[in-house]
N, C-alpha and C positions, 0 to 999 in steps of 0.2 A: 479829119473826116467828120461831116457833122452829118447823123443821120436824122429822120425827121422824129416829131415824138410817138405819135402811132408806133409806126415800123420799127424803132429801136424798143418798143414793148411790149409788141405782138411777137417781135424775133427773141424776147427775153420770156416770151411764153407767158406775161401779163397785159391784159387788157386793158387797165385803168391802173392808178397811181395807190390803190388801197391791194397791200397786200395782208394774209393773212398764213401766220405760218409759225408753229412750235416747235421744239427740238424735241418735246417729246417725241412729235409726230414724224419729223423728218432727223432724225439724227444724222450731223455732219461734224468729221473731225479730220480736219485738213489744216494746211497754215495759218489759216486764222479762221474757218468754220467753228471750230469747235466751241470759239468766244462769239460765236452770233446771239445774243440777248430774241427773248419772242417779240418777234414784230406784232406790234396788235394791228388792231380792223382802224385806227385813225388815220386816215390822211396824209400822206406823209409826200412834202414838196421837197426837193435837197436846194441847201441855200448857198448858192455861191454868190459870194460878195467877192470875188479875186478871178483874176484874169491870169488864161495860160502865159507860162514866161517862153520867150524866146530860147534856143536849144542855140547856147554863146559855150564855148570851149571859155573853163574857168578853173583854178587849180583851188576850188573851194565847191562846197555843196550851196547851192542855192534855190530858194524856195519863193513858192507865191507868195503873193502879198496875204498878210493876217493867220500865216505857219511860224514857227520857229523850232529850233533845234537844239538838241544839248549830246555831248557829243559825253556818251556813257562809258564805253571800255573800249581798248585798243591794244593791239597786238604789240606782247612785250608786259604790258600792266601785271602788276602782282595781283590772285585773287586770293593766296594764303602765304603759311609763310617760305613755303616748298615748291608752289606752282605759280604760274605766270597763264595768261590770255594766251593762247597759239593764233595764227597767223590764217588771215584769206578766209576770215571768216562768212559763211552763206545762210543755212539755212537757222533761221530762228525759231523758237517756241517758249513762252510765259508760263510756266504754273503757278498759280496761286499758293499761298501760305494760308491765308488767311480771306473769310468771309467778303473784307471788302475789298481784297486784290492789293494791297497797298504793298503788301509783300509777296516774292514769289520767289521761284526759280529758275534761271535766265539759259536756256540751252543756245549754243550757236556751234554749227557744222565748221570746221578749219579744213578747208577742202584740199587745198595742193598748197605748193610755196614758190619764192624765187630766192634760187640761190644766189645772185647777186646782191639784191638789196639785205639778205641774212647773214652775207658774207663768207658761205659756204660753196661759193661754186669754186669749181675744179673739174679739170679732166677727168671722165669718169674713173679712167684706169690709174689716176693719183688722189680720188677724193678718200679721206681719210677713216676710220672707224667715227673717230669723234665728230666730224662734219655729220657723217650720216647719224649720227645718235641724236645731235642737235636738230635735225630736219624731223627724226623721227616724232622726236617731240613737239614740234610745231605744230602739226598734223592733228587729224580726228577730232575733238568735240574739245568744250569746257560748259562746266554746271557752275553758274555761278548766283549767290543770294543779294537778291536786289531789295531793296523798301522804296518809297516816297518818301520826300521829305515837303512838308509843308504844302502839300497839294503843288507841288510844282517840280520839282527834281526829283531824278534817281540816281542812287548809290548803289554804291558795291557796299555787302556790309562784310567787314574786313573775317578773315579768319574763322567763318561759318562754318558751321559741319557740314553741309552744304557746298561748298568749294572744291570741287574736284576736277583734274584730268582727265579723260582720255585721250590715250593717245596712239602712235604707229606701234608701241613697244607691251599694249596693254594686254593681256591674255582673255582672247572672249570665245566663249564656247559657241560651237554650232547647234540650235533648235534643232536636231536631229537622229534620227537611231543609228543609223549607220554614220562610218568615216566619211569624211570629205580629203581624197588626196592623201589618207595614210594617218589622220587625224581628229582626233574630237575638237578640236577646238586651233584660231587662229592667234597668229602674235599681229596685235594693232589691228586698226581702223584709219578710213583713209580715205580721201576723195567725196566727202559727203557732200552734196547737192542740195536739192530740197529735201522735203521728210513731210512728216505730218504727227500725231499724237492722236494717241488710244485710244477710245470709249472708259479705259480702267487708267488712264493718266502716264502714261509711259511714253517716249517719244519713238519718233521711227526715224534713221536717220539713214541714208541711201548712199549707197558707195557708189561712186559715177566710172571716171574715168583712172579707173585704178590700174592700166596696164603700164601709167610712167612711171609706179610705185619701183612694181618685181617683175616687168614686162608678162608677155603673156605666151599661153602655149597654144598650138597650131594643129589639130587632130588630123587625121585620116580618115574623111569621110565613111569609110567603108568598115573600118576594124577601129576605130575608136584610138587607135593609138599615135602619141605623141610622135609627129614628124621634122616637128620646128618649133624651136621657141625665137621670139621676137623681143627682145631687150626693154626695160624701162630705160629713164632717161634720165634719173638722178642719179645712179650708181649703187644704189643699195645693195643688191645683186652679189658684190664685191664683197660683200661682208657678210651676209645672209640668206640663207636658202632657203627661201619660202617661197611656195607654193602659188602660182598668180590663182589657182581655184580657189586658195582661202579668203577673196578679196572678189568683189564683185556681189554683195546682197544686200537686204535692208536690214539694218542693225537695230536691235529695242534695246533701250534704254532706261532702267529706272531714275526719273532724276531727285530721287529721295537719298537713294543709296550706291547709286554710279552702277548699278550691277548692270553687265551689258550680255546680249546674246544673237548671234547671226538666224534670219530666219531663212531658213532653204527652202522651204516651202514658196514663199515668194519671187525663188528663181532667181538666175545669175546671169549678171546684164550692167550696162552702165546706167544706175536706175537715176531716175532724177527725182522722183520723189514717191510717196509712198499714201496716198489719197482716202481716207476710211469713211466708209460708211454705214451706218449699225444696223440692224434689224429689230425688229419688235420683239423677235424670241431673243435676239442676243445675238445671234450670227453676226459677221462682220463681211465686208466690202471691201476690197481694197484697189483701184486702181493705181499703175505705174507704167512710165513711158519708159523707152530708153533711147538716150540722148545720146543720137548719133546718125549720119545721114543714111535715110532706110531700114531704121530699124523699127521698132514695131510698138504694138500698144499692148498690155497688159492686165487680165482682171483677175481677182483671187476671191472665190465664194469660199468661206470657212463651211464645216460639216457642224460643226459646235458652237454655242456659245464661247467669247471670249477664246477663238482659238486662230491663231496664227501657225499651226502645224498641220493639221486635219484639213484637211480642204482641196479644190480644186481650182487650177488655173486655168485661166483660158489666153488665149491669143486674137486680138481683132483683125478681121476680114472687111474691113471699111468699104467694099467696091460690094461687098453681096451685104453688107451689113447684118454680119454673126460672130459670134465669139464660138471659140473652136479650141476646145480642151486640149490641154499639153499632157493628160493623163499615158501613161506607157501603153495599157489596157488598150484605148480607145483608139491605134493604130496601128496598122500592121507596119508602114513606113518607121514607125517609129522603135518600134519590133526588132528589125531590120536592122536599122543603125545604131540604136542602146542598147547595153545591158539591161537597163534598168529603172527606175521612175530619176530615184538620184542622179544616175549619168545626164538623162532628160535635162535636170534643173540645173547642171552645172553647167551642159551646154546648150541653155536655153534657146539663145539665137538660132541656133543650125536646124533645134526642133522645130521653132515656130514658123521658119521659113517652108519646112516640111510638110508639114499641113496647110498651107496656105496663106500665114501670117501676112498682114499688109505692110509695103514698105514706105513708110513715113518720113514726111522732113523734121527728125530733129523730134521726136515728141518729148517735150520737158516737162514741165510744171499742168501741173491738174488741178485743179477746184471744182468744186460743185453747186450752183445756184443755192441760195438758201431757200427762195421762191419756190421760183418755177423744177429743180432738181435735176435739171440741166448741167451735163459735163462738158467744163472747158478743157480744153487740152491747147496746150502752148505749141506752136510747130516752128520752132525758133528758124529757120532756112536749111538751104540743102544748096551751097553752091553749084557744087558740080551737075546740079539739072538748072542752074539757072535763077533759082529763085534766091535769091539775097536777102528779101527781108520777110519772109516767113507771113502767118497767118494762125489765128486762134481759131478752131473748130470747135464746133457746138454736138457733143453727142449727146442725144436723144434714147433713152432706154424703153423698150417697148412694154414694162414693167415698172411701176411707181416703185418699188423694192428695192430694184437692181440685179434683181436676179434673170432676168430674163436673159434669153441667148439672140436675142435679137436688137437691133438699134437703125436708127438715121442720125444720118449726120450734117452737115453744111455748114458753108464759113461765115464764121461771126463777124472779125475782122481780119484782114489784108493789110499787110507793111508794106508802103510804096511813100515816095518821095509826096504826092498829093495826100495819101492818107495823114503823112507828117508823122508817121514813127518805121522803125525796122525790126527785125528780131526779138518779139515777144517773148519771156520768157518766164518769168516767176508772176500768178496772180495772188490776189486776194479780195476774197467780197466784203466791205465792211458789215457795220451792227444792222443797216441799212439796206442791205444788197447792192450798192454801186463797188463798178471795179474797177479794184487799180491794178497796172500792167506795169511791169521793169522790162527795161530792155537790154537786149544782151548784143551788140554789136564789140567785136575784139576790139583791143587799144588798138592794133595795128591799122585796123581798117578807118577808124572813127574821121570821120570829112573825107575819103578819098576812094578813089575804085568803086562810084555806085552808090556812097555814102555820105556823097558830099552834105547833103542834108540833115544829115546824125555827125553833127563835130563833137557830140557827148550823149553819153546814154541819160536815160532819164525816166520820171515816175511817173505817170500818167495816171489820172482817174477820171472814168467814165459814168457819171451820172445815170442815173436809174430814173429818177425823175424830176418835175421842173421845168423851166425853162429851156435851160441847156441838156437836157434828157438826151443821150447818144454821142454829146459832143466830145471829143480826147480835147483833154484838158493836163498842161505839163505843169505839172505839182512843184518839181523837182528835178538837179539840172546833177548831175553826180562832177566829182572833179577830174583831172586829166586821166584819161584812160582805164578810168574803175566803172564799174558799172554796182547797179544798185541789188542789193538781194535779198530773199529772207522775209520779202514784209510780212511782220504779224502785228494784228491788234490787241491793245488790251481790252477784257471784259470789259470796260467802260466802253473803249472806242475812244477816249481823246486822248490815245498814245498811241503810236503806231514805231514800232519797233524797226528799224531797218540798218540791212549790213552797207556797209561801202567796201568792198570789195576791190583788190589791186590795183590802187592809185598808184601808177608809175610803172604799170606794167611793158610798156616799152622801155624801159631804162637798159641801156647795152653795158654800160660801167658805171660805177660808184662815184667815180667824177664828174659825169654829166645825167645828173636825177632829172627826171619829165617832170615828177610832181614830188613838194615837200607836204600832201596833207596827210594828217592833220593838224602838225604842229609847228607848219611853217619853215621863214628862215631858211638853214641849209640841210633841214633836217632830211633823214632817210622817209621818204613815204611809209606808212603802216593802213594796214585793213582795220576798220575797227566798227563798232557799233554806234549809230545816231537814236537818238530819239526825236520823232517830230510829234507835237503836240501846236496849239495856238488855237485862236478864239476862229478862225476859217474851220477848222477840225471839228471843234465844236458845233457853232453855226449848222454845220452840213448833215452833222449826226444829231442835231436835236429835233 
């Protein structure tokens, strides 16, 4: 879909190709906001010297012409001499070490797993202690210490103090005064999605679909009480009695020192990522979608500086366009149905549908303009009403802040076989403000049922200005059945971080693998981390 250059920059809320914008003035800390360099008042044309690649089923990643790739860590890799890479890896985030970024600290989400390709599957009512201890461990985060070497590669630098686990078995407290389910604190992390990172350097990393973990519990609308639980699907269960309320929030993270904490304040939901953005006194912003068909959009105004506990939530009314407080106080419905603000947050969904929450296709991944201060939100599809390949919406805050309780909204782009993409999912604005989109179409679906046109998921970057200003442009072709995730940039911008994500996810047995990347041969598919850099990257960001 090529739109024209006017319209693709009057719809991006600039008028001409000279933008002007500081982080002072606008602080943004998201998947890769938080690395936005200040645009000055020069000029600024994006130079593409490379044409979009054709969207060919390939059991390798492949990239435009004048990109290249170096394929960093992968699931299984040792990062000490106790702990190894975990598996399905998604959401990324860079901290720097040091003044000129050369060194840092590499966070990446291990979201779910397959037990086939791990060699862990079984019946659930015969899968073993030690299967489920080995999956547990695959699972939740790794901190791993990266450098440059020679302005050209990255390593792992071996045995860091730096190099840490998290995992399904870790013990993380809940950000809260009261119990959660009989408890201060949960065992493991699990299902993390997108995320985003702090104003004070912390990452946020978001538990998605954590009900295939410990399955999930089923309330009584009326009296609050447990009428049914609903099984996960790996068997854990079998061996462990935990609590599916202790699973489902956005988790912080220090990546200096691994120390990790659930925030409850941010609500319990299959969050997909965790969106910040700061205020001049210090307050913070937080949007989050939750990634699921119909469920709803999410804002958190802090009451304090630097506080991720104090604050109040709201829920989006997209059709009246308001945000409408999940606070206990502020409903009598809510009265009614809860005990209590806690009960509220744990069962977030039932409240916000209460008040009025709007019911969305799929809201995933969130960024914020660095420009114009415009929120994307990913609306990755919603089959069962029909729409297959979703649509990124633009909201509009009636407040430069983001404090306001009011907004507009309208669609950016639309996933349709002419548009030439489907299922939008993770963004990221580069040093520049152009954006790139990953798409999230299942291995199962990819070329068929509606998809014929997506035989692979793939990167897409959207020019901001230029020539080609508005045009989807396919960066990046992922390999069999993985889809691409995670992208963040480095402070420079001529690195761009990105996950590959379950290559061989249709695999039914061990015998017949869909995909061996990334090491070929007859090997087992693994998730792992690329880095794309090349003199087009450059080019585009200078």
């Amino acid at each position: 879909m090529k739109y024209s250059r006017r319209s693709f920059l009057e719809f991006l809320g600039k008028g001409s190709l000279v933008g002007v914008v500081s982080i002072t003035a606008m602080p943004l800390l998201s998947a890769c906001a938080e690395n936005i360099q200040e645009i000055t008042d020069r000029p600024y044309a994006a130079a593409i010297n490379f044409e979009s690649i054709e969207a060919i089923k390939a059991d390798e990643v492949r990239l435009a012409h004048g990109f290249k790739q170096q394929l960093l860590v992968k699931f299984g890799d040792p990062i000490s001499e106790k702990d190894y890479f975990g598996t399905h890896n998604d959401y990324l985030a860079f901290v720097p070490l040091n003044n000129e970024a050369s060194e840092g600290i590499l966070w990446s989400n291990h979201e779910y797993l397959d037990p086939i390709l791990m060699g862990t599957y079984a019946p659930i009512a015969q899968k073993t202690l030690a299967q489920v201890e080995k999956e547990q461990y695959a699972v939740g985060g790794s901190l791993v210490h990266i450098k440059l070497v020679d302005n050209e590669l990255w390593e792992i630098v071996p045995n860091s103090e730096y190099n840490r686990r998290i995992t399904g078995k870790t013990a993380i407290p809940f950000h809260w005064d009261e119990e959660i389910s009989g408890s201060k604190e949960a065992i493991g992390t699990f299902a993390g999605c997108a995320g985003g990172v702090t104003p004070w350097g912390t990452i946020l990393s978001c538990e998605e679909n954590t009900d295939i973990f410990y399955g999930d519990n089923i309330y009584n609308e009326l009296t609050g009480e447990v009428i049914n639980k609903l099984p996960g699907s790996y068997g854990w269960e079998k061996h462990f009695n935990y609590a599916p309320e202790h699973y489902g929030w956005v988790v912080e993270v220090n990546p200096k020192t691994g120390e990790a904490k659930k925030l409850i304040a941010l609500g319990r939901c299959a969050h997909e990522c965790a969106t910040m953005h700061q205020l001049s006194d210090g307050r913070v912003v937080v949007y989050s979608g939750d990634d699921g068909n119909d469920r709803c959009l999410y804002k958190y105004i802090s009451n304090k500086a630097a506080d991720l506990k104090d604050g109040i939530l709201y829920v989006a009314n997209v059709e009246e366009g308001k945000w409408i407080s999940l606070k206990y106080e502020d409903h009598a419905i809510l009265q009614e149905r809860f005990k209590n603000q806690t009960e509220v947050l744990v069962r977030m969904r039932e409240a916000a549908y209460l008040v009025g929450g709007s019911m969305l296709n799929r809201p995933e991944d969130i960024e914020i303009d660095p420009l114009s201060g415009d929120v994307f939100i990913s609306l990755t599809n919603n089959k069962p009403k029909g729409d297959l390949h979703g649509s990124i919406m633009k909201l509009t805050e009636d407040s430069e802040d983001k404090t306001s309780l009011t907004f507009k909204t309208e669609t950016f782009l639309a996933g349709s076989k002419e548009a030439g993409f489907s299922s939008p999912d993770n963004l990221a604005f580069d040093l520049k403000g152009n954006l790139w989109m990953t798409t999230d179409v299942g291995g199962y679906s990819l070329g068929l049922d509606g998809y014929e046109f997506m035989t692979c998921n793939s990167l897409f970057l959207i020019p901001r200005s230029g020539e080609k200003a508005g045009e989807l442009i396919r960066v990046a072709t992922a390999p069999n059945d993985a889809e691409f995730t995670g992208p963040f940039f480095h402070p420079s911008g001529d690195y761009l971080f990105l996950s590959v994500q379950h290559p061989g996810e249709t695999t039914k047995n061990i015998a017949e693998l869909t995909s061996h990347w990334p090491e070929g041969g007859d090997s087992i598919p693994k998730s792992g981390v690329i880095v794309i850099s090349g003199e087009s990257l450059k080019a585009l960001l200078a």
